[in-house]
C-alpha positions in Angstrom: -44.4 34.1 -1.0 -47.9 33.4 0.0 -50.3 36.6 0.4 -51.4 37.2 3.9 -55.0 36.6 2.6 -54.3 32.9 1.5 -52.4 32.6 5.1 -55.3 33.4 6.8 -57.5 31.1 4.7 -55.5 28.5 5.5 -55.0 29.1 9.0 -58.6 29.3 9.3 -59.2 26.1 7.8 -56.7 24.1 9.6 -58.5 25.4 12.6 -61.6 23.3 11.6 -59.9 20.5 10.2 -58.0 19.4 12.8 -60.2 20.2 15.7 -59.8 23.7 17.3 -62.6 25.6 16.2 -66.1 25.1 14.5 -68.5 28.0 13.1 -71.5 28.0 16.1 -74.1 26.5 15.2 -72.8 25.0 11.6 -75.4 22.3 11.0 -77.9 25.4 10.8 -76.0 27.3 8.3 -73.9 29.0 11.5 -74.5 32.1 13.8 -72.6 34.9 12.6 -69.4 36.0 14.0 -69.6 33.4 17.3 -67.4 30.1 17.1 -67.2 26.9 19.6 -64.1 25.7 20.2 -63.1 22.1 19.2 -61.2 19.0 21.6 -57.7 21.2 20.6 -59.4 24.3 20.8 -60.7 24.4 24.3 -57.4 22.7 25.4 -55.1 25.3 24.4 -57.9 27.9 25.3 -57.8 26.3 29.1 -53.8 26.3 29.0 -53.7 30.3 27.8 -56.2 31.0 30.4 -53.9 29.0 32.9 -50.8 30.7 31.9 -52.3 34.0 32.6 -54.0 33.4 35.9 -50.8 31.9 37.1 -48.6 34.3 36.0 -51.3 37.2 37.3 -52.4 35.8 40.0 -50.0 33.1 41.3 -47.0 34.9 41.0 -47.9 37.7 42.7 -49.0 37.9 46.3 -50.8 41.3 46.1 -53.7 40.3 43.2 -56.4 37.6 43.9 -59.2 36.7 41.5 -62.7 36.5 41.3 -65.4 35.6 39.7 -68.6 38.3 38.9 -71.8 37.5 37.3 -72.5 38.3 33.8 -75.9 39.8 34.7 -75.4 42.8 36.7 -77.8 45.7 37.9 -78.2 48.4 35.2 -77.0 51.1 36.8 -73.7 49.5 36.7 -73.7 50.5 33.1 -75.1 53.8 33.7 -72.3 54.7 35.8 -69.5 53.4 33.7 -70.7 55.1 30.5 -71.6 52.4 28.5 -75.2 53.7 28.2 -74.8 56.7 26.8 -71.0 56.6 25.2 -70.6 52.6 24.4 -71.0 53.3 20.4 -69.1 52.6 17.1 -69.4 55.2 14.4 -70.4 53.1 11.2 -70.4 54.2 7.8 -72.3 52.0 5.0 -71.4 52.2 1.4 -74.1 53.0 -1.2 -72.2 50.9 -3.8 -71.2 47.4 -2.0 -73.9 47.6 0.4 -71.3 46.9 3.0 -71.2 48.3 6.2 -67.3 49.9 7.9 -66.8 51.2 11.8 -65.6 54.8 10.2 -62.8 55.0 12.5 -61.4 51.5 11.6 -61.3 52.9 7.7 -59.3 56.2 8.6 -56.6 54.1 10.8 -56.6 51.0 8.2 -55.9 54.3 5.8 -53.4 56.1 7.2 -51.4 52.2 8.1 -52.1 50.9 4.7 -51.6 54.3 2.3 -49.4 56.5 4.4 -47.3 54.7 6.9 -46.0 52.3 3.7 -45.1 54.7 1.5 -42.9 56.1 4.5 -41.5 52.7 5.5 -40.5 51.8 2.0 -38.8 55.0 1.4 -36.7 54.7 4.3 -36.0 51.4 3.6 -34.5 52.1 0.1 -32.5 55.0 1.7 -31.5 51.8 4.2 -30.0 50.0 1.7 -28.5 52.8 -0.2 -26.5 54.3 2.7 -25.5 51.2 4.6 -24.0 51.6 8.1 -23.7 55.6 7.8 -27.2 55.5 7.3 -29.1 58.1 9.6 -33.0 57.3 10.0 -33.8 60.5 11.8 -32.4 62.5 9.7 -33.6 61.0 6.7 -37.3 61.1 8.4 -37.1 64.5 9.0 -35.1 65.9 5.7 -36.8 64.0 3.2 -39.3 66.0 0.9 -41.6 62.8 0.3 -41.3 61.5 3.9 -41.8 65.2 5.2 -45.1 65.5 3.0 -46.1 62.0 4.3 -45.7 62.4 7.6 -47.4 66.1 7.6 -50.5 65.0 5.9 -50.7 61.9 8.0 -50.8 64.5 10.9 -53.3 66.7 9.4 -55.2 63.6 9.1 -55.0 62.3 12.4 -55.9 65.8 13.9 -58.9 66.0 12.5 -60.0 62.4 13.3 -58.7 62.6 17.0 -61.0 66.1 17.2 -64.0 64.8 15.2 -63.9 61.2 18.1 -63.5 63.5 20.9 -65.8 65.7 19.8 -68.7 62.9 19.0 -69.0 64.8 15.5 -70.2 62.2 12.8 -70.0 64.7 9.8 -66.2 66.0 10.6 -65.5 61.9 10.6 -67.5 61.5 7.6 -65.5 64.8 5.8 -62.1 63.2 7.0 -63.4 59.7 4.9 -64.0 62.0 1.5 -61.9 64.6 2.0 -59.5 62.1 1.8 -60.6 59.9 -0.8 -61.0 56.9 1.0 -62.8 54.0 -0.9 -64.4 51.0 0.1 -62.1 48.2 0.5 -64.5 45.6 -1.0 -65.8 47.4 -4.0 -63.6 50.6 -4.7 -66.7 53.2 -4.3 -66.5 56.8 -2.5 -70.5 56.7 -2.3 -70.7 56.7 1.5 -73.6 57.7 3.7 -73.8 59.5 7.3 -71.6 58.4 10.1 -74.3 57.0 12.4 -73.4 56.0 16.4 -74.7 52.6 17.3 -75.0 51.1 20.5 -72.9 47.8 21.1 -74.1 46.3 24.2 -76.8 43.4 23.6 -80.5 44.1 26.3 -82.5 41.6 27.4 -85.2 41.1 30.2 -85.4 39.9 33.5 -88.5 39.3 35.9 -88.7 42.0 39.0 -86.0 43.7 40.0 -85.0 46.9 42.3 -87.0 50.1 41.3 -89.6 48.3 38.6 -86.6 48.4 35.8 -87.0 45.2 33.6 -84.4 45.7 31.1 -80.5 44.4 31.6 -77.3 43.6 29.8 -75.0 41.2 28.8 -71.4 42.7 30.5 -69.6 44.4 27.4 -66.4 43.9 29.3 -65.8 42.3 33.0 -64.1 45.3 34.4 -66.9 46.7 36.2 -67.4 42.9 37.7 -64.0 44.2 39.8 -64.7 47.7 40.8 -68.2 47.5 42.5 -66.3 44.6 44.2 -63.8 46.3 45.3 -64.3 46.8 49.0 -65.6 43.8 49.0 -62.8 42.2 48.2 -60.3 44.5 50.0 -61.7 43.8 53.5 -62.0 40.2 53.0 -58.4 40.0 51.7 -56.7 42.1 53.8 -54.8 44.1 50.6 -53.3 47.1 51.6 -52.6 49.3 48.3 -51.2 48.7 45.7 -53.1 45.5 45.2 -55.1 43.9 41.9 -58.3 42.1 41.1 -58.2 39.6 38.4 -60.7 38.2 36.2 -61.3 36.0 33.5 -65.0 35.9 32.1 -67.4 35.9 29.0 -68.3 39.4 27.3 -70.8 40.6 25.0 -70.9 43.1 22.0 -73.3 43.6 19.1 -70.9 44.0 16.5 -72.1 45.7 13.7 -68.8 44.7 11.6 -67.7 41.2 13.2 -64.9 39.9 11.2 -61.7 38.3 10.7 -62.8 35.2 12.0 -62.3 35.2 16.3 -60.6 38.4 16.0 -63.9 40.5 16.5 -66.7 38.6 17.9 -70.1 38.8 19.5 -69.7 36.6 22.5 -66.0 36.6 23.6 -63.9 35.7 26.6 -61.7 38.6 28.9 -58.6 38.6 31.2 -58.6 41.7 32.7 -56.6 43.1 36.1 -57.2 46.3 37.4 -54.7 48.0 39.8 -55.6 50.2 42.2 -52.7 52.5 43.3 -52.2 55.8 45.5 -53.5 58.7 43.1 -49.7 60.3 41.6 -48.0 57.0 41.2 -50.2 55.6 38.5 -48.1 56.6 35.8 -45.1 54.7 37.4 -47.2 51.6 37.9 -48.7 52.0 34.3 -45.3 52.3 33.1 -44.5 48.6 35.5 -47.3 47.4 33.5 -46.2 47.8 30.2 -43.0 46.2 30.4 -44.6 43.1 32.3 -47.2 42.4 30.0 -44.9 42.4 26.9 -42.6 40.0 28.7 -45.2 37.7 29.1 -46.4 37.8 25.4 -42.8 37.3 24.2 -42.0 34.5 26.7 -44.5 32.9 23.7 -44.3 35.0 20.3 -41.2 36.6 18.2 -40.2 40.2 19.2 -41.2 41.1 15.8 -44.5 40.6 15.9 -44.9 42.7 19.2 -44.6 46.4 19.5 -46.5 49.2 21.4 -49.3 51.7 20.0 -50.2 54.5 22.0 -53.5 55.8 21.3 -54.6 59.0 19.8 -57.9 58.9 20.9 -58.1 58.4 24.5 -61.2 56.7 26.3 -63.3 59.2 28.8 -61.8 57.4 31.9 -58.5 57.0 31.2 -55.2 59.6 31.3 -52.5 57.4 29.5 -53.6 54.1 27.1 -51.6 52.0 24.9 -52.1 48.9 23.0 -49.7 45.7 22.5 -50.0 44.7 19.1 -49.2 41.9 17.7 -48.6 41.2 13.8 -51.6 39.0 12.9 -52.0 37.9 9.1 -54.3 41.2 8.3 -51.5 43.0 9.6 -50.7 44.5 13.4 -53.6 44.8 15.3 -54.6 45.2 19.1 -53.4 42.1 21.6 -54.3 43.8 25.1 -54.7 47.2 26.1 -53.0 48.7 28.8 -54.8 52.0 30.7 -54.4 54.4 33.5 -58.1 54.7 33.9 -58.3 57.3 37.1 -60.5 57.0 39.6 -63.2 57.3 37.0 -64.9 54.1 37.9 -64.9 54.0 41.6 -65.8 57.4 41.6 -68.9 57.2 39.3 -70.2 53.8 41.3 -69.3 56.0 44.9 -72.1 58.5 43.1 -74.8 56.1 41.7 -75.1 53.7 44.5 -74.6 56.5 47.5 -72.3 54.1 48.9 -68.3 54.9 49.8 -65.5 53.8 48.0 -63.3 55.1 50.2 -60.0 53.4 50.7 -58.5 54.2 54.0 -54.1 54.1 53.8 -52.7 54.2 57.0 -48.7 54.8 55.5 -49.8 58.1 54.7 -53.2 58.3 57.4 -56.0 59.6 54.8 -58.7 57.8 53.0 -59.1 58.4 49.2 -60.7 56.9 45.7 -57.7 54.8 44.4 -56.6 55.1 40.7 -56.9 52.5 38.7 -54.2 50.5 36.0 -55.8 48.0 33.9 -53.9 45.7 32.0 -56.9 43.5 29.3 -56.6 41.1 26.6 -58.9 38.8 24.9 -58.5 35.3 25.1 -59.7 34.4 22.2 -57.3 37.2 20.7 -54.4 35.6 22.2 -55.5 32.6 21.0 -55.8 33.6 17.5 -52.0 35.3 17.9 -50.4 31.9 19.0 -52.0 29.7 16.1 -51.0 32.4 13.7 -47.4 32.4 15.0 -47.5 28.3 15.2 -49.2 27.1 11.7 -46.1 26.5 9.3 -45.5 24.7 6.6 -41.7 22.9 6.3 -40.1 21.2 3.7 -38.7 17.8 4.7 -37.2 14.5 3.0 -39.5 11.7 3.8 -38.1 8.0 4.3 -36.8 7.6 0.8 -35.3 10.8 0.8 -37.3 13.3 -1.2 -38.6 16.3 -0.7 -42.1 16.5 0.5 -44.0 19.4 2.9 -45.3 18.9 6.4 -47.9 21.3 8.2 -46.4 21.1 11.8 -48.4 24.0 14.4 -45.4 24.8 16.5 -46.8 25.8 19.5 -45.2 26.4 22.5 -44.8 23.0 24.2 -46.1 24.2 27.8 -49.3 25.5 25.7 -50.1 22.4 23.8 -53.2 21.0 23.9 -51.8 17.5 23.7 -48.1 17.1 25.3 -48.1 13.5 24.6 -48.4 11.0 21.8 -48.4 6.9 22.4 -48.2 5.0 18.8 -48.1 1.7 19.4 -46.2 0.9 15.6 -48.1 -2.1 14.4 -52.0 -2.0 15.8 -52.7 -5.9 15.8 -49.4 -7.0 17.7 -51.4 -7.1 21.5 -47.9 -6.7 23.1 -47.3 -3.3 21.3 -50.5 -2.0 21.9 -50.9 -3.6 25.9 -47.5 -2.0 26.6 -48.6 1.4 24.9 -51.4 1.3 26.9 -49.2 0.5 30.1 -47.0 3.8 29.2 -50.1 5.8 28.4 -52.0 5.1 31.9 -48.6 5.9 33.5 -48.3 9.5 31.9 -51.8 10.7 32.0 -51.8 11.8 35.3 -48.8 14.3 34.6 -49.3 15.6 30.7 -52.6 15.4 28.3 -51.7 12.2 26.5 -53.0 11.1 23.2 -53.2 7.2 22.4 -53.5 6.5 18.4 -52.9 3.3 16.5 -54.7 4.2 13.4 -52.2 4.3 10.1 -48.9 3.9 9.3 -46.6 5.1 11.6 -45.9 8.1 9.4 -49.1 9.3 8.7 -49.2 9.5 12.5 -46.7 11.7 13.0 -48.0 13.9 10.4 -51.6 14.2 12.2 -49.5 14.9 15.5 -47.4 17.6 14.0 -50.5 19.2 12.7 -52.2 19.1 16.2 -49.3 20.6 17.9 -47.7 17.6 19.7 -44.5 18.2 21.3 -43.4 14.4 22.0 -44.5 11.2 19.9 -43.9 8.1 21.6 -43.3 5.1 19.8 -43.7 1.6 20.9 -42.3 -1.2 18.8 -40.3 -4.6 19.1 -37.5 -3.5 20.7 -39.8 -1.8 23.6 -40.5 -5.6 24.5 -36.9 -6.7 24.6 -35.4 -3.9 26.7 -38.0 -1.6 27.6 -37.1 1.2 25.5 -39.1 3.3 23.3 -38.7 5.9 20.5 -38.9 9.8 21.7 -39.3 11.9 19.0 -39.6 15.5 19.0 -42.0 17.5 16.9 -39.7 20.8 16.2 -36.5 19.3 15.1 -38.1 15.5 14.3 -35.1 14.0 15.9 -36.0 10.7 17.1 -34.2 9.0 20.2 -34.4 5.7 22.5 -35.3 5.8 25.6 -36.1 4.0 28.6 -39.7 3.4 29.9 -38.8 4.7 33.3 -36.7 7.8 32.4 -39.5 9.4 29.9 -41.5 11.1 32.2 -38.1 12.8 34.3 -36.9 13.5 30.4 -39.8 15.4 29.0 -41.3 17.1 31.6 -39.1 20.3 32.0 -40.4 21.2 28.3 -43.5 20.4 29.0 -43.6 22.6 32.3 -45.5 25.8 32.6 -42.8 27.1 35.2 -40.6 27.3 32.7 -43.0 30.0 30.5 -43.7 31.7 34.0 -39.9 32.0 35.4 
């Protein structure tokens, strides 16, 4: 079985080789931590981004989109916090030189070192008892899980008080007291926890009140709320209603890695959901179950679960985190929060203007609460190729054994639905009638036209792109006007007529389907 190191090598080279994603700025030895996505890339970028603005926005006739400016006044970031509270604790180590966000070494800790050694005792006692096997009991009887689980508590006590608490030497004592080494070199030398600011300044020419200094949006949340009225009145929405957005972001990652899982310029889709304050815990609740819907509708249940947080954000009263199980292991999807009225309420104070919502069911104005539901495309993006890349061992046309790299991706999400292979390039009636069939399909599906190779080698390059349908044109196509349909999951290859393809593959290749 391959490590999950060399599966993430490979997926990240399969990225570049075949077109999805390129390290920015490559032919000048790259920019760190940003990436351009390739011909595939920003195909299957534009159909994620699709799927969730339909499904957010089409589907539902109380949430409309916008579309905010990445430059904003900088009092916007005053109010929401990011000024003074928009830091990651990071810890350097004296020995590797390297530099670690202190809280992502305590959790990576207590997943890696703690939560194991509980998981792999239960599952021997799994195997041992069979059927009569009771997992609560075991959990709470057993002297090595009961020491587990109590120290991972003690642990997580002191690492929830020492975030809350903004104290960098408790976080610091919770990395030694522990014995927590540097994943790269092994070391315990570690310095001081030091906060550092994330959001990237810049200047502008005259603005209001002589300031000259703005920022790239960290997140496009705030884009929605000080357009909230806005929006309301020219809408019509009566509460509950949501305000969708999909947009760049910005963060000066100190520690960007794991290729477009953390970066420094990244893409959002966030809704927030303003509700009557007392029923957000029922909408947040609504929430949760829809969004995991939609993630399985394209990934195995086993790679999804929930993770409430421990350490909850200064706006918010209830947070958790769909995870998905990414090569380095499960790590945050989207985030789903109960953010309060924390937002409006801070813009109704720094601009001196009311963000009042006026609810004639029950005849009072108030601040609405807010439910965000936010996930990062590029995230999402990352989760799909992970779940697609596969290698599959196949018997080629004589029979033996050989391997194939096919990127199963769901079909509605391909970046190319459709392949035309003419089967012999210099025969100008194969290649005039595959040209005939691909000007008919290209206004319905993305349709690729390649008569470069042998047939084989073709189909190899298609599976590796992702193709759903290769369509093959050869001498019979002339006679009777079929063609050769075959399917990139099970390989099966049929005949079919010129006129029934597009009625044939077109329910796979729908998005309604995903969305229903």
């Amino acid at each position: 079985m391959e490590k999950a190191q060399d599966v993430f090598k490979k997926l990240i080279s399969h990225c570049k080789e075949y077109g999805y994603i390129f390290q920015s700025s490559e032919i000048y030895d790259g920019l760190s931590a940003v990436y351009d996505y390739g011909p595939y890339g920003s195909e299957l970028k534009n159909n994620i981004k699709n799927y969730w603005w339909s499904s957010m926005v089409k589907l539902h006739e109380n949430i409309v989109g916008i579309d905010s400016a990445i430059f904003m006044h900088p009092t916007i970031w005053k109010a929401s916090g990011h000024v003074d509270a928009f830091n990651d604790p990071m810890i350097d180590n004296k020995d590797s030189k390297k530099r670690y966000r202190a809280d992502t070494l305590i959790e990576d800790f207590i997943a890696n070192k703690i939560d194991k050694k509980i998981n792999k005792e239960v599952e021997k006692a799994r195997k041992r008892f069979g059927e009569s096997f009771d997992e609560a009991e075991f959990i709470s009887t057993n002297p090595r899980v009961v020491a587990n689980t109590e120290k991972k508590q003690g642990i997580m006590a002191a690492f929830t008080k020492a975030m809350e608490e903004d104290d960098m030497e408790a976080l610091k004592a919770v990395i030694v007291d522990n014995g927590i080494v540097c994943p790269e070199s092994g070391s315990r030398e570690w310095t001081d926890v030091r906060q550092f600011n994330l959001m990237f300044a810049t200047k502008m020419g005259a603005i209001a009140e002589g300031a000259d200094t703005i920022y790239l949006r960290p997140e496009t949340a705030q884009g929605i709320f000080v357009n909230f009225l806005n929006v309301q009145k020219t809408t019509r929405q009566k509460i509950p209603f949501g305000i969708a957005q999909i947009g760049k972001a910005f963060r000066n990652e100190i520690v960007a890695r794991q290729f477009i899982f953390r970066m420094r310029e990244f893409e959002q889709m966030e809704m927030q959901f303003f509700v009557r304050p007392g029923t957000e815990m029922e909408w947040y609740e609504k929430w949760k179950e829809t969004r995991m819907n939609w993630h399985k509708a394209v990934s195995p249940d086993a790679k999804l679960k929930f993770h409430d947080h421990d350490n909850l954000a200064h706006y918010a009263n209830a947070a958790v985190d769909i995870e998905f199980e990414f090569p380095f292991g499960f790590k945050e999807l989207e985030g789903i929060h109960s953010r309060t009225d924390f937002d409006l309420k801070s813009h109704q104070e720094h601009s001196n203007k009311k963000l009042h919502y006026f609810d004639p069911e029950i005849n009072d104005s108030y601040i609405p609460y807010v439910v965000e539901t936010s996930i990062g495309v590029d995230r999402m993006f990352l989760a799909i190729m992970s779940n697609a890349l596969q290698d599959e061992e196949v018997l080629d046309a004589k029979g033996n054994k050989t391997t194939r790299v096919v990127l199963r991706i769901h079909p509605a999400l391909a970046p190319v639905k459709v392949a035309i292979l003419p089967l012999v390039k210099k025969d100008e009636a194969l290649t005039g009638k595959a040209r005939e069939i691909f000007n008919k399909l290209k206004f319905s599906f993305n349709c690729q036209y390649d008569e470069k190779d042998a047939i084989g080698k073709r189909y190899r390059r298609q599976d590796a792109i992702g193709t759903p349908y290769c369509i093959t044109i050869d001498q019979q196509t002339i006679d009777d006007n079929t063609v050769t349909l075959r399917d990139r999951d099970s390989m099966e290859q049929i005949r079919i007529a010129i006129d029934a393809l597009e009625e044939h593959i077109a329910d796979k290749l729908d998005m309604r389907a995903l969305l229903a």
